[in-house]
C-alpha positions as CSV (number, residue, x, y, z in Angstrom):
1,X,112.2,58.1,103.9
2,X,113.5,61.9,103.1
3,X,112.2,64.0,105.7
4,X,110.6,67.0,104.0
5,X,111.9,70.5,103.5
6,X,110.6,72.8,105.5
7,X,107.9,75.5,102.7
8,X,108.1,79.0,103.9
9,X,105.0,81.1,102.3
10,X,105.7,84.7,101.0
11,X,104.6,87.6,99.9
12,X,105.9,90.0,96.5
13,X,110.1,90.0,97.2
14,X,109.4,94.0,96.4
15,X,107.1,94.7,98.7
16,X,106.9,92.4,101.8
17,X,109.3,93.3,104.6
18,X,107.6,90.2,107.1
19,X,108.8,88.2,104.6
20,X,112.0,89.0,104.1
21,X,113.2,88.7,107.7
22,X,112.2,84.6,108.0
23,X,113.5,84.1,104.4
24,X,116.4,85.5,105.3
25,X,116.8,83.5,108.6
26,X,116.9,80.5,106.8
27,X,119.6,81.5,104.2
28,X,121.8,82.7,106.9
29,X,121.5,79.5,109.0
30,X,122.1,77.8,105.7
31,X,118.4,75.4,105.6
32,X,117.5,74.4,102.4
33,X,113.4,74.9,102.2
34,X,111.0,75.8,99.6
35,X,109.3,78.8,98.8
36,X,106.1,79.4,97.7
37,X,105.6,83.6,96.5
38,X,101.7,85.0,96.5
39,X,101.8,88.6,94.5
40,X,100.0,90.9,96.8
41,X,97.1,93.5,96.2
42,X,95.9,91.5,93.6
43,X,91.8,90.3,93.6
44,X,93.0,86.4,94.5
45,X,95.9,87.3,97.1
46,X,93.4,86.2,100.4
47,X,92.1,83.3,98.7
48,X,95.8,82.3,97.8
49,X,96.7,83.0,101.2
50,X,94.6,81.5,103.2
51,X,94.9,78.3,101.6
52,X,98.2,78.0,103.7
53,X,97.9,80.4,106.7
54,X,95.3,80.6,109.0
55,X,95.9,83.8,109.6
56,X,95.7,85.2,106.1
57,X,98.8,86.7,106.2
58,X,102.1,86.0,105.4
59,X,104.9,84.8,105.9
60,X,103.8,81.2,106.7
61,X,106.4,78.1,107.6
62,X,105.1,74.3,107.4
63,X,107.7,71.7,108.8
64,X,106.3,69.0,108.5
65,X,103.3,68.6,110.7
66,X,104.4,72.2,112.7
67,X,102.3,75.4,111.6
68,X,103.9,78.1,112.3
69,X,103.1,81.9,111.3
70,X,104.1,85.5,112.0
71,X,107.5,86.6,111.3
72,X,109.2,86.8,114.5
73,X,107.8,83.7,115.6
74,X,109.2,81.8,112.5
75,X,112.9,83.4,113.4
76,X,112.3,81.7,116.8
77,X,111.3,78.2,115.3
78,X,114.5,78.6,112.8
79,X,116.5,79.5,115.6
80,X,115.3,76.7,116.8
81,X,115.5,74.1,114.0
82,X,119.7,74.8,114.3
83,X,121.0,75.8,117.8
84,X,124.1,75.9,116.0
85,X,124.1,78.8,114.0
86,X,123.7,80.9,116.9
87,X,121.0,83.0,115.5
88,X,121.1,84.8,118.4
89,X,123.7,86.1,120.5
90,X,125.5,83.1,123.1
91,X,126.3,85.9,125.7
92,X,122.8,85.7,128.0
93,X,122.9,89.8,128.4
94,X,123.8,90.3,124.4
95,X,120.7,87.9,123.9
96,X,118.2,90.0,125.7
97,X,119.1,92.8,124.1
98,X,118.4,91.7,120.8
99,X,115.4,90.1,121.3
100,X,114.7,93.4,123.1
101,X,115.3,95.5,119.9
102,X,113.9,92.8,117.3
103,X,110.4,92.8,119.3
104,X,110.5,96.7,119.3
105,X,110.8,96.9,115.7
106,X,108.1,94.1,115.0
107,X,105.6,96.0,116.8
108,X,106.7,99.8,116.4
109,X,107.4,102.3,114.0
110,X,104.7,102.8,112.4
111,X,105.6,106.4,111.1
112,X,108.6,104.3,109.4
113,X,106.2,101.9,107.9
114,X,103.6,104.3,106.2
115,X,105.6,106.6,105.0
116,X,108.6,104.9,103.4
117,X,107.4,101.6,102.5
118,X,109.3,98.8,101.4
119,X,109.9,99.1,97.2
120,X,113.5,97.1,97.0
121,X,113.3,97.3,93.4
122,X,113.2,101.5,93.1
123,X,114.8,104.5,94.3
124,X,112.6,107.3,95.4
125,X,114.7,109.9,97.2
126,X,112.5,112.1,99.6
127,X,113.4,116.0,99.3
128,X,111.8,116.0,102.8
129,X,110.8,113.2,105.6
130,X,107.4,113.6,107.6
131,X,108.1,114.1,111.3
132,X,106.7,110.4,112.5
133,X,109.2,109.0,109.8
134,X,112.1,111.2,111.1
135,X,111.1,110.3,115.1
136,X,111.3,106.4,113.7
137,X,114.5,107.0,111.5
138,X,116.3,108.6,114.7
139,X,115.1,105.4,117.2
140,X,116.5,103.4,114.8
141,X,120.1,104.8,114.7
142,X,120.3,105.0,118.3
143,X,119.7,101.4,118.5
144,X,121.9,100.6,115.6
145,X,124.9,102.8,117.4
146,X,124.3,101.2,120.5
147,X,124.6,97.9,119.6
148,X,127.0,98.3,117.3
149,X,129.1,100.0,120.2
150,X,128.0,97.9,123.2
151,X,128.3,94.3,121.1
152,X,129.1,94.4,117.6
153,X,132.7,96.6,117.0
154,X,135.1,93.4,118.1
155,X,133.4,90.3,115.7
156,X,131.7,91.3,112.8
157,X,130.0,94.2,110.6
158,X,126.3,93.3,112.4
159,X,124.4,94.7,114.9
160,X,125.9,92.1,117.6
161,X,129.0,91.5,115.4
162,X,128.0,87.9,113.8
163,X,124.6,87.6,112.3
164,X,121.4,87.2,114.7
165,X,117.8,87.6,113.9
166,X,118.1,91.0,115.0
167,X,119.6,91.4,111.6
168,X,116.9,89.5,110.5
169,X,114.1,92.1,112.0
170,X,116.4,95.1,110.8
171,X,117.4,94.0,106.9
172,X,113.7,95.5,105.4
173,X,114.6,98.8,107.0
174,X,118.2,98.2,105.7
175,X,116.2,98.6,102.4
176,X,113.8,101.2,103.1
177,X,116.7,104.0,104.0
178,X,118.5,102.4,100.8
179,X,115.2,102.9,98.3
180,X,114.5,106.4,99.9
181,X,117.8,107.7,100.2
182,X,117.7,108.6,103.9
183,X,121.2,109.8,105.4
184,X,122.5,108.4,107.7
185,X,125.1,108.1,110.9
186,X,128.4,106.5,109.4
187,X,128.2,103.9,112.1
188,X,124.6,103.1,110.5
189,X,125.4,103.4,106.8
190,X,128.5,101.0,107.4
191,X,125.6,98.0,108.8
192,X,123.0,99.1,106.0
193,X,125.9,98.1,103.6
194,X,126.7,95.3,105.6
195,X,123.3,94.0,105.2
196,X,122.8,94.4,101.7
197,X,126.1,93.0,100.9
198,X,124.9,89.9,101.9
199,X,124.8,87.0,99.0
200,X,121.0,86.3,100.6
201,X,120.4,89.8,100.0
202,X,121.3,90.1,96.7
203,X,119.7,86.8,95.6
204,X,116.1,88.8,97.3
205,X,116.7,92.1,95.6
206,X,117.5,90.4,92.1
207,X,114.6,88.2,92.2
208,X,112.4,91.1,93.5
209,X,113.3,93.4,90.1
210,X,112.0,90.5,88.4
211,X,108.4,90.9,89.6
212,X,105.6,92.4,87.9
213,X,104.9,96.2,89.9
């Protein structure tokens, strides 16, 4: 018997940054899965939701008889589901680190987060940037630098030189300075090209200009 592909749940390519980051786990570790996309802030979003998630958000993986929701914890289960793809770094300091910087951007910035929202498919350059969204924009540079200094120069254009789910937690804001036209450190723009260079990427972008607004 064929063993199921895994079905990752998501929300509008356009709009939903949580998504992104698990969808994007998979295409970088190279697992075929299925996809189901709910259009948010429409009437029959929770209904449609919560027919998969018992959480009533997405994203949402199902492998098989596992349940697993919440973005970060899906990275860990896909890290997981192929030790091999080293979707984090090998090096045991290198690996705390980036688990270190991917939990602090799944549960901060929330000045980044209301005030330039994720819109993959526009360009809306800001004449100026609220303070909490500048405080956010400059916390996430000096982590960007630092890891690109400390682990990333020597093996690759990512934040630990290879791709890890740290890239993962980091491409939606990849598109947020992208959308909004937010300068950036050299060092930084160099990754947020980096990141949206990727084929993965591309494939989200193009299919998110194809959605209904």
């Amino acid at each position: 018997m064929t063993a199921q592909r895994p079905l990752l749940v998501i929300g509008t390519k356009r709009y939903s940054s949580w998504s992104l980051r698990p969808w994007l786990a998979l295409k970088q570790a190279g697992i075929s899965f299925d996809e189901v996309v709910i259009q948010l802030r429409q009437p029959d979003t929770q209904a449609r939701i919560a027919q998969f998630s018992p959480s009533g958000r997405v994203p949402f993986l199902r492998d098989d008889d596992v349940s697993v929701w919440d973005s970060l914890a899906i990275c860990e289960y896909v890290a997981e589901m192929l030790p091999g793809a080293y979707l984090w770094p090998q090096d045991r300091g290198a690996r705390a680190v980036a688990r270190s910087v991917a939990a602090e951007m799944h549960s901060g910035f929330p000045g980044l987060r209301e005030h330039l929202s994720m819109d993959v498919a526009r360009t809306i350059p800001l004449p100026t940037i609220p303070d909490a969204a500048r405080n956010d924009i400059a916390r996430v540079q000096a982590i960007w630098m630092d890891c690109r200094k400390r682990f990333g120069m020597a093996g690759g254009p990512f934040l630990f030189g290879r791709f890890t789910m740290a890239d993962a937690m980091y491409a939606p804001v990849a598109t947020r300075f992208r959308t909004y036209g937010v300068k950036l450190e050299p060092v930084c723009q160099a990754y947020v090209d980096a990141i949206m260079a990727l084929p993965a990427m591309i494939e989200w972008v193009a299919a998110a200009k194809l959605e209904e607004a």
